[in-house]
PAROFI-45077 format. One record per residue (C-alpha): residue in three letters; x, y, z. Coordinates in nm, 3 decimals. Example, Ala and Ser with C-alpha at 12.3 -4.5 7.8 and 13.67 -1.06 7.14 Angstrom:
<site ALA, <1.230, -0.450, 0.780>>
<site SER, <1.367, -0.106, 0.714>>
This chain:
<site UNK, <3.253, -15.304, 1.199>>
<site UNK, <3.342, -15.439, 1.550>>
<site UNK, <3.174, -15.756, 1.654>>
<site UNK, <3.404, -15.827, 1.977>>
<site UNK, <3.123, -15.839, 2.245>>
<site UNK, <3.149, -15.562, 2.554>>
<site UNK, <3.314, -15.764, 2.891>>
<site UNK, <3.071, -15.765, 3.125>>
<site UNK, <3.227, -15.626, 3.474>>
<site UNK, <3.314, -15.913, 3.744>>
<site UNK, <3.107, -15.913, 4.068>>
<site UNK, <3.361, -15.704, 4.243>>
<site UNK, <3.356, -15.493, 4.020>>
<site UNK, <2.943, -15.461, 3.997>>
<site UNK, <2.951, -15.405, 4.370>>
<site UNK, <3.222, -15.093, 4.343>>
<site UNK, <3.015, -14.963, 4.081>>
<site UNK, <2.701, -15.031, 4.330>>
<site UNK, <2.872, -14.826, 4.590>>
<site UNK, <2.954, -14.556, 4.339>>
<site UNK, <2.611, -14.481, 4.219>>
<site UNK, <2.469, -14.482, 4.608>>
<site UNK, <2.758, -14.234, 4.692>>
<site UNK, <2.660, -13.976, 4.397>>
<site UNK, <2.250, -14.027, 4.395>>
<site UNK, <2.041, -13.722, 4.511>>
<site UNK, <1.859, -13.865, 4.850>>
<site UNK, <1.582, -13.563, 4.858>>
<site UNK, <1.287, -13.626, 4.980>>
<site UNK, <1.131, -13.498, 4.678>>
<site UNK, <1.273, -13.743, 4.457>>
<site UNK, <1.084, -14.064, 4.685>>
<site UNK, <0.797, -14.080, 4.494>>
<site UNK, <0.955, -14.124, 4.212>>
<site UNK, <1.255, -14.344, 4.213>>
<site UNK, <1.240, -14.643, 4.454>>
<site UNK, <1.628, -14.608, 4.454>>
<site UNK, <1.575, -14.417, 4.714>>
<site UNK, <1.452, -14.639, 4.938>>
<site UNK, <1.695, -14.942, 4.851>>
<site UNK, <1.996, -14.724, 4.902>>
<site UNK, <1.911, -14.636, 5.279>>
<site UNK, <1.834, -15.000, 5.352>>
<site UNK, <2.119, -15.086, 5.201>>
<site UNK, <2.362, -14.839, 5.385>>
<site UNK, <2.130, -14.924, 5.742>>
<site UNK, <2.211, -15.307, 5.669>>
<site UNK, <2.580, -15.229, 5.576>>
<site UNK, <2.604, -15.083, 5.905>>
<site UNK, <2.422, -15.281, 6.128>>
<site UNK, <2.442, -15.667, 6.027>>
<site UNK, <2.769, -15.719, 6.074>>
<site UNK, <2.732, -15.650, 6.433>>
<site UNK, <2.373, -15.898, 6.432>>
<site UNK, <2.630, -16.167, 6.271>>
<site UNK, <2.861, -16.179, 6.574>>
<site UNK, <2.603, -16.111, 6.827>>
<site UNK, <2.446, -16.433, 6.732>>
<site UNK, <2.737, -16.627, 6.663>>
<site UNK, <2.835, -16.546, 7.054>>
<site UNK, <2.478, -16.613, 7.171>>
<site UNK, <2.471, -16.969, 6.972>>
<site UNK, <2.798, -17.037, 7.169>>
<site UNK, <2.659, -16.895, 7.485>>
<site UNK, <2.382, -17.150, 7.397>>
<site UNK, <2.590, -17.439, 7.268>>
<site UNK, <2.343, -17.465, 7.013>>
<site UNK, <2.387, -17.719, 6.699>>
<site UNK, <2.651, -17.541, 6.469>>
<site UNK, <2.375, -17.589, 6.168>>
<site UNK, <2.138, -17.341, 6.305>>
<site UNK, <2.439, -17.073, 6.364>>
<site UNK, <2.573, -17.099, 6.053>>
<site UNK, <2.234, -17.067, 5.921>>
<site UNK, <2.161, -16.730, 6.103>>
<site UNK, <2.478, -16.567, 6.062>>
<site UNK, <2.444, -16.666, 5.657>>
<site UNK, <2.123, -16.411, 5.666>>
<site UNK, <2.295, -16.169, 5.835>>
<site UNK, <2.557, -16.136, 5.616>>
């Protein structure tokens, strides 16, 4: 009998896994009403692509600005 408890995977490894999964699942149209996977995953690949470019767009627009660092750092923290 083996008691050794399973390793759970490290967060890099979670997120690999994450990107795995949203590479092989089926996005039909058919499927929507039924798994809300669907859904997540293209959010998830829209914000993949897109934020990144909303983080330096407002980092150059709070220097632009010369507004207080705090509120920069702030924004580009929710973009990323």
């Amino acid at each position: 009998m083996n008691t050794t408890p399973e390793t759970t995977p490290s967060f890099l490894q979670k997120l690999k896994l994450g990107r795995q999964y949203t590479k092989t699942f089926p996005l039909e149209k058919c499927l929507m009403p039924i798994f809300p996977e669907h859904r997540v995953i293209t959010v998830s690949r829209f914000v993949i692509r897109y934020m990144p470019a909303v983080a330096v767009f407002t980092l150059t627009w709070q220097i632009g600005i010369r507004w207080s660092a705090g509120t920069g750092c702030g924004d580009r923290a929710f973009c990323l």
